[in-house]
C-alpha positions in Angstrom: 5.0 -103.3 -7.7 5.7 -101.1 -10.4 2.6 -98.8 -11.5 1.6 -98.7 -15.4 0.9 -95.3 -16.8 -2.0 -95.6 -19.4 -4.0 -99.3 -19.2 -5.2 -100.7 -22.6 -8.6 -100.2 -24.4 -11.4 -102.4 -23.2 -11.3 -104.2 -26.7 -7.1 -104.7 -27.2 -5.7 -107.9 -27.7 -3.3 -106.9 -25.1 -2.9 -108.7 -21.9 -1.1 -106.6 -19.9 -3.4 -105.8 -16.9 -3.6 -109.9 -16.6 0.2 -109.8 -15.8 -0.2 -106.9 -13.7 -2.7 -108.6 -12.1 -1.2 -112.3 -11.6 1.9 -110.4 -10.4 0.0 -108.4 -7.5 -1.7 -111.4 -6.7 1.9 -113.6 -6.7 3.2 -110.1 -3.8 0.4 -109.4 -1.8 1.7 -108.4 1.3 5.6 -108.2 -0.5 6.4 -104.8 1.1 6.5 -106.3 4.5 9.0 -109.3 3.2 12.3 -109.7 4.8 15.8 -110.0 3.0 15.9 -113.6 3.5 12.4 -113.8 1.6 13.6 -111.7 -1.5 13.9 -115.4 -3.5 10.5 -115.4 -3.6 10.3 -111.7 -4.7 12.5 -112.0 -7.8 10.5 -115.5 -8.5 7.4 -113.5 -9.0 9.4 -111.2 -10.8 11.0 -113.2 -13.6 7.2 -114.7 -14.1 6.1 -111.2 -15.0 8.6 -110.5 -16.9 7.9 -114.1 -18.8 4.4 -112.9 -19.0 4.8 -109.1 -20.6 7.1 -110.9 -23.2 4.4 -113.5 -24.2 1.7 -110.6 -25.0 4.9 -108.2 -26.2 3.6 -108.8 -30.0 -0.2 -107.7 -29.0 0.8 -104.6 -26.9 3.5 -102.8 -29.3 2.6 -99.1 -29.0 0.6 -99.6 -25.9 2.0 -97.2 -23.0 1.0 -99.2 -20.4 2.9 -102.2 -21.5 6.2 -100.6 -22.0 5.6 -99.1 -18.4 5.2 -102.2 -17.0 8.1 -103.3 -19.1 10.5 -100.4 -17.4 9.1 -101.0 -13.7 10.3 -104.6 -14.1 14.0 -103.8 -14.9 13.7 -101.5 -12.5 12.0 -103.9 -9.8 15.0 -106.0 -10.7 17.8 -104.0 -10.1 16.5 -102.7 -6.9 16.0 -106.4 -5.5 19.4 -107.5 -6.6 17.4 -110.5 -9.2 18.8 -112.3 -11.6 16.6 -112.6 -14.8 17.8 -116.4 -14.9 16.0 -118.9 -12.4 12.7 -120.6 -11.4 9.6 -118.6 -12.4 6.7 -120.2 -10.8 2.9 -119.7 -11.2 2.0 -116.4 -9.0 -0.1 -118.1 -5.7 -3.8 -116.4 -5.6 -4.6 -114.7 -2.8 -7.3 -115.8 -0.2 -9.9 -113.9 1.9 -10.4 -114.7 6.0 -13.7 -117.1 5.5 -17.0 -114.6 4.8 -15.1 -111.9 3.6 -16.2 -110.1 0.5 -15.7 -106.9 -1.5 -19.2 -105.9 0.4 -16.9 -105.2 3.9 -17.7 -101.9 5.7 -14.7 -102.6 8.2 -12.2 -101.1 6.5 -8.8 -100.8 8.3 -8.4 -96.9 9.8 -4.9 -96.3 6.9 -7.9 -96.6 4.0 -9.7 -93.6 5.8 -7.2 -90.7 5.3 -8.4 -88.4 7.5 -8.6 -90.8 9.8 -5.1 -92.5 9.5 -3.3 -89.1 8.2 -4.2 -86.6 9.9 -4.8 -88.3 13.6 -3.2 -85.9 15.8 -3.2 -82.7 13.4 -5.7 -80.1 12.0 -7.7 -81.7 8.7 -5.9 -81.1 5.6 -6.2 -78.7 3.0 -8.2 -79.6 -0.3 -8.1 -78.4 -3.7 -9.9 -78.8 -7.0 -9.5 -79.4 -10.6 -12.2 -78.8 -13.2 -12.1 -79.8 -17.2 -14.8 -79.4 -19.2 -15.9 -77.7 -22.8 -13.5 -76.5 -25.4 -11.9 -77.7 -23.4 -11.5 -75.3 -19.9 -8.9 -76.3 -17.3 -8.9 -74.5 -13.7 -6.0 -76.0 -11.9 -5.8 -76.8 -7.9 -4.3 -73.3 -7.5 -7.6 -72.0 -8.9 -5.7 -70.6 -12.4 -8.4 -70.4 -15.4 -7.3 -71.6 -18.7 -8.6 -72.0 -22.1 -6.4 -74.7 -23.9 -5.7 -76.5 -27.2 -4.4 -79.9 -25.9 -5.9 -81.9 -29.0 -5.0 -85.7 -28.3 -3.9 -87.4 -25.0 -2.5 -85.3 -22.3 -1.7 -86.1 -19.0 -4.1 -84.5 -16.2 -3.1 -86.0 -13.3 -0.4 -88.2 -12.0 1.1 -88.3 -8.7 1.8 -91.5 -6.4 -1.9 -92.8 -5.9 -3.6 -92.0 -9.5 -3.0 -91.2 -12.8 -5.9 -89.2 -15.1 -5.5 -89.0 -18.4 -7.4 -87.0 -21.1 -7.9 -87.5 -24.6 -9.2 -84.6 -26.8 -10.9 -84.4 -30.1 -11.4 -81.5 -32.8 -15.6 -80.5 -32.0 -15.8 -79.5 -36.0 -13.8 -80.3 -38.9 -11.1 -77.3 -39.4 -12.0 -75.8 -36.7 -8.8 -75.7 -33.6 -11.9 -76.1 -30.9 -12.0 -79.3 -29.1 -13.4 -81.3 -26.6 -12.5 -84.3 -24.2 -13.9 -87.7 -25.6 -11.9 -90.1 -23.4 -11.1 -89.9 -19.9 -9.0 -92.6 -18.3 -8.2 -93.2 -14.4 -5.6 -95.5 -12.6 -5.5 -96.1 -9.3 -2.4 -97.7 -7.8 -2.2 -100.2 -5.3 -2.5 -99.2 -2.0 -1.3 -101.1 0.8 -4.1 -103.7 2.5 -6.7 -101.2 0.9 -7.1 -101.4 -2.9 -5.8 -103.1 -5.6 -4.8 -101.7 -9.1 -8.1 -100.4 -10.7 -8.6 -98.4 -13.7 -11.8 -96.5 -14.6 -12.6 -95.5 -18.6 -14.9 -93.4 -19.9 -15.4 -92.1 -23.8 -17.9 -90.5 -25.7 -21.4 -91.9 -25.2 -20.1 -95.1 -22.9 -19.6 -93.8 -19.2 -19.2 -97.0 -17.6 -20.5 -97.4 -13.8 -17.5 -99.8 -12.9 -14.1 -100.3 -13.3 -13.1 -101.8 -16.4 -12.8 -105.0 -14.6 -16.3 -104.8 -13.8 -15.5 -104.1 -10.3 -17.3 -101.1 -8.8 -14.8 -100.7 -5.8 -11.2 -101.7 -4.9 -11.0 -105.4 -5.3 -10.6 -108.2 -2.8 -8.2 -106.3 -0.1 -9.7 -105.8 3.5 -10.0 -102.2 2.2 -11.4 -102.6 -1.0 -15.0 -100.2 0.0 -12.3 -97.3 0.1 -12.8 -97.2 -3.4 -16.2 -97.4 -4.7 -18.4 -96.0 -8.0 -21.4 -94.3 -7.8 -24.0 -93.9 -10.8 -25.6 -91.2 -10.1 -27.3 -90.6 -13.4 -27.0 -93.6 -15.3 -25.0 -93.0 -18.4 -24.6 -89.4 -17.7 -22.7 -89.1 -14.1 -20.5 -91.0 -11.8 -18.9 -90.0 -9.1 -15.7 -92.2 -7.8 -15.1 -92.1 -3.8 -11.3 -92.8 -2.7 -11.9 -92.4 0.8 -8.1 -94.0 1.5 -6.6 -91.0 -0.2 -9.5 -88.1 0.7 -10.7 -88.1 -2.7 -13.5 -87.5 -5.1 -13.8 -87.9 -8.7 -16.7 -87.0 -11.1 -17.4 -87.6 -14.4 -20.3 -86.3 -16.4 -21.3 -87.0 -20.3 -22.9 -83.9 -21.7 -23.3 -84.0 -25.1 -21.3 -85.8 -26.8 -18.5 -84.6 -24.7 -16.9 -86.1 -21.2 -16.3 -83.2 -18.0 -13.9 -83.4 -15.1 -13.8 -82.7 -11.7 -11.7 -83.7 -8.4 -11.4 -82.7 -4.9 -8.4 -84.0 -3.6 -6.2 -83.3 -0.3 -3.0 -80.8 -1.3 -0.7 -83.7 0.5 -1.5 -86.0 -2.2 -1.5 -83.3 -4.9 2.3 -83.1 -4.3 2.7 -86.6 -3.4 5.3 -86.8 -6.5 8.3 -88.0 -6.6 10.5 -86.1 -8.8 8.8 -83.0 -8.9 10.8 -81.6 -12.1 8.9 -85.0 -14.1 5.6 -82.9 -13.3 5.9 -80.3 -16.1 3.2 -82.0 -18.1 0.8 -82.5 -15.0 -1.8 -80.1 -16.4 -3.9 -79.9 -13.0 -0.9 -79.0 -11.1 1.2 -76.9 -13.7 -1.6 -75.6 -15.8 -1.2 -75.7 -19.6 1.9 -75.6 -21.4 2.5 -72.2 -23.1 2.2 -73.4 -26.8 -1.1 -75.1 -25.6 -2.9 -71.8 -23.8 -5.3 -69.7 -26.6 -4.0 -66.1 -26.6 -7.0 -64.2 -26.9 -5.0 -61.6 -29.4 -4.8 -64.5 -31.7 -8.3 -65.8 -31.5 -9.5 -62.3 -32.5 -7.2 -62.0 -35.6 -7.9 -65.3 -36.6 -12.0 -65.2 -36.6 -11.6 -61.8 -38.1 -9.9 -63.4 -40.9 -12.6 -66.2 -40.9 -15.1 -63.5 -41.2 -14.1 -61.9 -44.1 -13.6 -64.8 -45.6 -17.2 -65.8 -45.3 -18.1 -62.6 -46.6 -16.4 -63.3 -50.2 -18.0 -67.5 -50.2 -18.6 -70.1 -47.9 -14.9 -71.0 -48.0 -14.8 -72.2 -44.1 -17.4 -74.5 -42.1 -20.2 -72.7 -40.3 -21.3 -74.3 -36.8 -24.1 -76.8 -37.0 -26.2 -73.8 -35.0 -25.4 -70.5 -35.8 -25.0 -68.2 -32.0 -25.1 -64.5 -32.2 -23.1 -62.6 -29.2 -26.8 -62.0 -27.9 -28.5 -65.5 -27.8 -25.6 -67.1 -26.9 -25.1 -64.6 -23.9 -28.6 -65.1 -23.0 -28.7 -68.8 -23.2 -25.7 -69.0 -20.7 -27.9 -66.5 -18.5 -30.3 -69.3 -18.6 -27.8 -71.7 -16.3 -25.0 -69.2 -15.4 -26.2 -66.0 -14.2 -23.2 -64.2 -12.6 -20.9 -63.1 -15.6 -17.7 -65.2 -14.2 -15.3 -67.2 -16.2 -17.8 -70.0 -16.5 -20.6 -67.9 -17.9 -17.4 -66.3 -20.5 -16.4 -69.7 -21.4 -20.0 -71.1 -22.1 -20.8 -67.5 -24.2 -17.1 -68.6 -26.2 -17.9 -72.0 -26.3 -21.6 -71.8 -27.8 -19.9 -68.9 -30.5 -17.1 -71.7 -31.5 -18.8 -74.6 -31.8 -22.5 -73.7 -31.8 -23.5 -76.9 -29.6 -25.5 -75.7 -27.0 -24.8 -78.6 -25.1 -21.5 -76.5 -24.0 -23.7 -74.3 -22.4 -24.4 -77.3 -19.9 -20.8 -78.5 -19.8 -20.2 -75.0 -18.4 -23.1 -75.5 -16.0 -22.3 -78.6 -14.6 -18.6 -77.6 -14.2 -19.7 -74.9 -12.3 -22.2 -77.7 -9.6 -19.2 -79.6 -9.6 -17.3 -76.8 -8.0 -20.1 -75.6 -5.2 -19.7 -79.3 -4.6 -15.8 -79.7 -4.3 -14.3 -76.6 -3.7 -13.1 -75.9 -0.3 -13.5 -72.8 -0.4 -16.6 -71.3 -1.3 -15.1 -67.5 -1.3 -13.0 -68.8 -4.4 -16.1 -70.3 -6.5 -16.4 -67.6 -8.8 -13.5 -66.6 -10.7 -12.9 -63.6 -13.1 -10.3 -62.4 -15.4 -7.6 -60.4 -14.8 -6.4 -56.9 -16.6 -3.5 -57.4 -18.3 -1.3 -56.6 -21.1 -0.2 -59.3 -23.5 3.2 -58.8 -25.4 3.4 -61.0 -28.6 4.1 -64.4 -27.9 2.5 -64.2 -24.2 -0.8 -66.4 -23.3 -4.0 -66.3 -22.0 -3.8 -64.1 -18.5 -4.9 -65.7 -15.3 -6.4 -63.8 -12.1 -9.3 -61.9 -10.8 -11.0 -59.2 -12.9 -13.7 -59.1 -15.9 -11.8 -57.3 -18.1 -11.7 -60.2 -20.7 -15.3 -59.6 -21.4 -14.5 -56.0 -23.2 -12.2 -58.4 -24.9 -14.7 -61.3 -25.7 -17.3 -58.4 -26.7 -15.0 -57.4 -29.8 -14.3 -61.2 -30.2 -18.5 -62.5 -30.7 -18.8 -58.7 -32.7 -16.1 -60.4 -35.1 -17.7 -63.4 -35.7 -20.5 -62.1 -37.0 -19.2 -59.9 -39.5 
């Protein structure tokens, strides 16, 4: 079945997860259908089809519905269907008697280090963070401060799709923040059904927005399972049938991201070239990454402008280079990129709360990372031409650079 790409809000009109839904439910079991059976495909086919065009008036501008939309024609072409002929209610599936979404005995494909990696050494895993103004470090461990203000696509490969929505922190200010987080889930074989997770600012959810808190009624369904660790604050997401973990924290007003996910479903794409936008995998775009050079013209500008009249909004608490440095000391005390970005992050926005975004991000990766040599990152030397980016590696150099920067902003 085709997979959408961005479900609706919890409060649209639009229906298309219930025709998503009824069409699962009509092709449970589909994949293993022989040619002679492919009637029965297209049948369940033309019924979805019948039922994205009854809701089409309700779901104009929703992405998920013009997905679904596109997977259809494309559902049809590949089965050979005819858009004319029957279209008959979608059948319901049924569970063995005293099954339930409570079953521990999951079949051994939703445990993937158990059904992948059988005969062969335990895979690799890598880890994605997001958090603050807002911070990106990617599965090949590259640091980024980014722009990214509205939705942007974090992850999306061929189990899950994460995507971010970001929101200015201030008024005229370029700083922001993450406020909504949504995560799909594609159908899985006999192990989960479609689910999608969504969290914004000051609801984080401790189920599915079905109300489901794991994978739905397939023999697998306790592959996928929420956790509520700190109720309304974190949640961590298990998807034990594809070796992954998700969590999500509120801090602030503000959402944080984190993942630990094998590198064979990392790359589980596709068409690889349709990735460019995949900001966990590829990083930032260009036009997106905050060139330091920039950032210290621009609050030197700011700063002389204050001088001559309060022309420009002042943080809601004003941080000097030395209390914001020693409030991040507080949580952070090695001067890595985390303790940088929580010392930027309290100068721009003057929410201390950023000072915790930075801490948790940082749990998050002692928790995830694989590798507990790579925890701690540091910035790189290097020279920026005009027009170049924020520069990745391992050196703390930038903080020579971020001295001048906090100096600036309180001129």
């Amino acid at each position: 079945p085709p997979c959408v790409c961005c479900p609706p809000t919890v409060t649209s009109p639009c229906k298309i997860l219930k025709c998503n839904s009824e069409f699962w439910a009509a092709t449970s079991g589909s994949h293993h259908l022989g040619a002679e059976e492919a009637p029965e495909f297209c049948t369940a086919l033309r019924a979805y089809a019948h039922c994205t065009r009854r809701t089409a008036r309700t779901c104009r501008g929703d992405l998920a519905y013009h997905s679904a939309v596109h997977g259809i024609d494309d559902l049809m072409v590949q089965h050979n269907c005819s858009k004319d002929g029957p279209t008959s209610q979608p059948r319901l599936r049924t569970l063995p008697p005293g099954d339930s979404q409570e079953r521990s005995d999951s079949p051994e494909i939703c445990h993937y280090e158990k059904s992948f990696h059988k005969h062969s050494a335990a895979p690799n895993y890598t880890h994605c963070g997001l958090f603050g103004d807002p911070h990106l470090r990617t599965f090949t461990d590259t640091f980024q401060t980014c722009k990214v203000q509205g939705a942007w696509p974090l992850i999306d490969n061929n189990y899950l799709n994460v995507q971010v929505t970001n929101t200015p922190v201030l008024p005229g200010s370029s700083a922001t923040a993450t406020s909504k987080l949504t995560i799909i889930f594609k159908s899985f074989q006999e192990c989960v059904d479609q689910k999608v997770y969504q969290a914004e600012m000051d609801e984080l959810p401790a189920a599915f927005v079905d109300g489901s808190k794991n994978g739905g009624d397939k023999h697998g369904a306790n592959s996928l399972k929420i956790t509520e660790k700190v109720s309304g604050q974190h949640i961590e997401i298990q998807a034990k049938y594809i070796g992954t973990t998700i969590v999500v924290r509120q801090v602030g007003r503000y959402l944080t991201f984190a993942v630990r996910m094998p590198e064979e479903v990392v790359n589980a794409v596709e068409d690889r070239d349709s990735q460019g936008l995949y900001l966990c995998l590829r990083g930032c775009p260009a036009n997106q990454q905050i060139d330091f050079q920039a950032v210290r013209s621009a609050q030197a500008t700011e700063g002389r402008a204050r001088r001559k009249g309060p022309s420009l909004p002042a943080p809601p608490e004003a941080f000097t280079y030395e209390t914001a440095t020693a409030k991040c000391r507080e949580k952070l005390p090695v001067e890595d990129l985390y303790f940088q970005s929580c010392v930027f992050d309290l100068l721009t926005t003057g929410d201390v709360n950023f000072m915790l975004a930075a801490y948790y991000a940082f749990e998050d990766v002692k928790m995830l990372h694989s590798n507990k040599d790579k925890l701690h990152l540091y910035e790189r030397t290097r020279v920026l031409s005009p027009g170049n980016t924020a520069p990745t590696g391992t050196h703390p150099a930038l903080w020579v650079a971020l001295l001048c920067l906090c100096w600036l902003c309180l001129l």
